[in-house]
Wavefront OBJ file of the C-alpha trace (Angstrom):
o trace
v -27.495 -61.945 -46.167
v -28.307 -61.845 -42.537
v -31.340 -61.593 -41.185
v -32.574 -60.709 -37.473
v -36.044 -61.754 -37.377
v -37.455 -59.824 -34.209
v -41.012 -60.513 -32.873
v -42.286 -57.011 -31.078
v -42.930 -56.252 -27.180
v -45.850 -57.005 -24.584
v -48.861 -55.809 -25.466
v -52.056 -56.061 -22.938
v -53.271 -58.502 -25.048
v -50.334 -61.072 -24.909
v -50.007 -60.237 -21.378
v -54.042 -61.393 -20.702
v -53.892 -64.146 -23.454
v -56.266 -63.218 -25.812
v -56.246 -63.144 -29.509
v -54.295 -60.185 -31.211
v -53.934 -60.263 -35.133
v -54.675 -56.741 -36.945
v -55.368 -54.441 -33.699
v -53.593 -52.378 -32.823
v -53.076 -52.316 -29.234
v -49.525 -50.139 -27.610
v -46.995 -51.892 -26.026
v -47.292 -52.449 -22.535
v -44.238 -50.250 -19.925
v -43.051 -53.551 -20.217
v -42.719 -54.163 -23.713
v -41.464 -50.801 -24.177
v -38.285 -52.121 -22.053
v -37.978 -54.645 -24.402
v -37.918 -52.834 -27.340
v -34.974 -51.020 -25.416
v -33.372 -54.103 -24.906
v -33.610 -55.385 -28.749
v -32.357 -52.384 -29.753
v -29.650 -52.185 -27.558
v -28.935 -55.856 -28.273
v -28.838 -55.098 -31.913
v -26.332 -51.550 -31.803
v -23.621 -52.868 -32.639
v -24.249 -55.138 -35.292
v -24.013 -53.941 -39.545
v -27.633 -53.329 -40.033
v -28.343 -51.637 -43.257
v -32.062 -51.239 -43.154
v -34.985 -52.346 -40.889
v -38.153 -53.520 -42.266
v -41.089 -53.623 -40.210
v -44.708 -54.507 -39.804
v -46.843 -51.341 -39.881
v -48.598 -51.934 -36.668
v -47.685 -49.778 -34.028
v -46.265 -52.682 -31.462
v -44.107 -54.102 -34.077
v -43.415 -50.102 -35.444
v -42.417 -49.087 -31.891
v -39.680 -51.633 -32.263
v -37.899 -51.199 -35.311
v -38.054 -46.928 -34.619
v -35.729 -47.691 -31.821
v -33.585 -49.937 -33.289
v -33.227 -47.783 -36.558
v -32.633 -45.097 -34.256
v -29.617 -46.839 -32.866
v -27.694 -46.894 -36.089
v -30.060 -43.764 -37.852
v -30.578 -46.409 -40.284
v -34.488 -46.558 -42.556
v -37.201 -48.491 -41.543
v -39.366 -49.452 -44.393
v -42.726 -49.993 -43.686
v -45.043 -52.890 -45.232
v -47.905 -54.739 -45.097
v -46.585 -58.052 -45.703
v -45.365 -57.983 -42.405
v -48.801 -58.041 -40.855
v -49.511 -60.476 -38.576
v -51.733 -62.851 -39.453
v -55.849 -61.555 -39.453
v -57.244 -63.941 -37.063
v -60.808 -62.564 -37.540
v -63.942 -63.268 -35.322
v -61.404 -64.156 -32.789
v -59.516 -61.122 -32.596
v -59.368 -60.243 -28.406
v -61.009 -63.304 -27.449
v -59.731 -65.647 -24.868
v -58.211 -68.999 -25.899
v -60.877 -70.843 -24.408
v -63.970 -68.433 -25.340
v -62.529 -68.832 -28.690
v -62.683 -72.656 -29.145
v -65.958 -72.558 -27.921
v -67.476 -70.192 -30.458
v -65.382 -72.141 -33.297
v -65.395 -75.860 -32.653
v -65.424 -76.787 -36.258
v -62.175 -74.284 -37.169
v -60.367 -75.324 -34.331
v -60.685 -78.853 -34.781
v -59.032 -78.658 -38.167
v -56.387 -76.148 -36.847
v -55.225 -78.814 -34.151
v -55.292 -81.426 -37.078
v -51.994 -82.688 -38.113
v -52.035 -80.418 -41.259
v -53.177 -77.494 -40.559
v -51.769 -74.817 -42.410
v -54.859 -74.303 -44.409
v -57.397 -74.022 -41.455
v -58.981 -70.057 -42.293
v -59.559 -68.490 -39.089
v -62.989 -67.263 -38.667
v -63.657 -64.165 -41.076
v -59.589 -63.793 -41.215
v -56.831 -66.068 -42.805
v -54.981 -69.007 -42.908
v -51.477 -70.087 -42.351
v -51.166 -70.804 -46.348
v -52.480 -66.976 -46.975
v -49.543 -65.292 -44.754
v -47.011 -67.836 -46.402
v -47.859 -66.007 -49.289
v -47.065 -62.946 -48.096
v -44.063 -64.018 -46.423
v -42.849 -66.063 -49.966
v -42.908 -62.661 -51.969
v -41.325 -60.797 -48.741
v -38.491 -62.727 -48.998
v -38.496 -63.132 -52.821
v -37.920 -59.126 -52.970
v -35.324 -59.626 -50.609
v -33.553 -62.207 -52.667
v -33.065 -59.653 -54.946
v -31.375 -57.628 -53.199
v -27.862 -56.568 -51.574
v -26.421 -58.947 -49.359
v -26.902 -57.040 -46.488
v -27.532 -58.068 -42.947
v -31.063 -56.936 -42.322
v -33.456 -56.601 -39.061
v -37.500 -57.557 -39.662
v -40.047 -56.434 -37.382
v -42.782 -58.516 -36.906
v -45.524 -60.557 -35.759
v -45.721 -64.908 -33.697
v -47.682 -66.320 -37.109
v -45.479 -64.175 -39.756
v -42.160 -65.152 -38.270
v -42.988 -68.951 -37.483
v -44.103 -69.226 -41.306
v -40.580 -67.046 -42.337
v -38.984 -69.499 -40.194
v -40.941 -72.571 -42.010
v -39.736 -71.525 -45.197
v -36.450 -70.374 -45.256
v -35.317 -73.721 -43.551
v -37.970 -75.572 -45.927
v -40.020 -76.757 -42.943
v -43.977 -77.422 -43.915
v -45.800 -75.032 -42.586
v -46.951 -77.836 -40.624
v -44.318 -77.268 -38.209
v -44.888 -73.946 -36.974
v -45.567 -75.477 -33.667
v -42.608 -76.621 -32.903
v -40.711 -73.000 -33.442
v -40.883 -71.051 -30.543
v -40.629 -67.229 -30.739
v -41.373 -65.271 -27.880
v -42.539 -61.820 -27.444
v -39.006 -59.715 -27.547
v -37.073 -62.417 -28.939
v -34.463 -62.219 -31.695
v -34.065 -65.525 -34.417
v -30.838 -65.093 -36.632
v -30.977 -66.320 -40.224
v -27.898 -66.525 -42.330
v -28.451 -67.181 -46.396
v -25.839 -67.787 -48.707
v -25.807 -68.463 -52.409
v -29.642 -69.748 -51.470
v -28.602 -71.839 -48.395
v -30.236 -70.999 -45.053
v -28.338 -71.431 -41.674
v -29.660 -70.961 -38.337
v -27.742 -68.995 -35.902
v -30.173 -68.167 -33.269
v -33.653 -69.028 -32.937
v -35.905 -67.453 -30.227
v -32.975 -65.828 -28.440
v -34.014 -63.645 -25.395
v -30.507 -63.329 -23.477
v -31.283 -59.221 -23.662
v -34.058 -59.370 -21.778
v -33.739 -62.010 -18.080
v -32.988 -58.491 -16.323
v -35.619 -56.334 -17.223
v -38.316 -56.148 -14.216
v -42.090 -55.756 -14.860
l 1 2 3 4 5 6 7 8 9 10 11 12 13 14 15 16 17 18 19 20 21 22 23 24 25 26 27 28 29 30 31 32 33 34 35 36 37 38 39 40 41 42 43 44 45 46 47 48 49 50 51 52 53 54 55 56 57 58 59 60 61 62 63 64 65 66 67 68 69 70 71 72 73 74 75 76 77 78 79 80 81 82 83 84 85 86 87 88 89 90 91 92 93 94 95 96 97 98 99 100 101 102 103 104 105 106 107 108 109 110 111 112 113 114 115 116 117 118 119 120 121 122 123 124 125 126 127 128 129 130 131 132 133 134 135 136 137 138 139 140 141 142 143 144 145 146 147 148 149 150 151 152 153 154 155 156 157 158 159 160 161 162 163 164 165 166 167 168 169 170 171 172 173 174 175 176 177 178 179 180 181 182 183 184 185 186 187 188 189 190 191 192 193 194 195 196 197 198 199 200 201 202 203 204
């Protein structure tokens, strides 16, 4: 199985920096370039279905790559990013002053089980993620492109190369970027990881 792990397009939130978990904001002009760009990056290769995260920046994304191939995209909510609560649309630094206490443990050298304020925790989405990929297990060894969200493909990341969620910090995957997973007979080898080579010529 082959997986292309695809984080969606701009959004005005990631372009001003402030927090962005279960809105549902469009993609920017910009990010809708880079949706082109995934999707033309992806054409040629032997997709045979695109799952995707529901929300409509992550949605946007996987349409136009389906539409590439006029492959499925299936649709589910354990793709959602990861709620991030009180500080949904809050600026970084607004946020840490509202939530000292949370953000102290969440810059703690463990801290995958830090809630965020009225939302989740890194250990919640993992759980999503764990049955995500458990269905997938089960399935035809196809190569496959997922839709999704910074938190949900950082903890996918984590776990199919048996990282502790822990290290999430140290995987990078930027808005419009493509990771490539390859598992055999249980085995996970990285191909790509935060590739963005489609989009250096796009212009704002």
């Amino acid at each position: 199985m082959i997986l292309y792990l695809v984080r969606h397009g701009e959004t005005a939130s990631n372009r001003d920096g402030l927090g962005l978990g279960r809105s549902d904001p469009a993609l920017t002009p910009y990010g809708v370039l880079q949706a082109e760009a995934i999707a033309a990056r992806l054409a040629t290769e032997p997709l045979a279905l695109v799952y995707s995260s529901p929300l409509s920046r992550a949605a946007d994304v996987a349409l136009a790559i389906a539409a590439q191939r006029g492959l499925a995209v299936e649709f589910t909510d354990t793709l959602l990013e990861m709620d991030v609560g009180d500080t949904e649309g809050m600026a970084r630094d607004e946020a840490r002053a509202a939530y000292p206490a949370f953000f102290e443990q969440w810059l703690a050298p463990a801290p995958e089980t830090a809630c965020m304020p009225g939302g989740e925790s890194l250990t919640d989405v993992a759980v999503r993620v764990d049955a995500f990929l458990a269905a997938l297990a089960g399935g035809p060894d196809d190569a496959l492109a997922v839709v999704s969200h910074n938190f949900v493909l950082k903890v996918m990341l984590c776990r199919v190369l048996g990282l502790p969620l822990s290290a999430f910090r140290g995987i990078a995957v930027d808005l419009g970027s493509i990771s490539t997973i390859m598992i055999r007979r249980e085995r996970a080898t990285v191909v790509s990881v935060n590739d963005t080579c489609h989009l250096p010529t796009l212009e704002r």
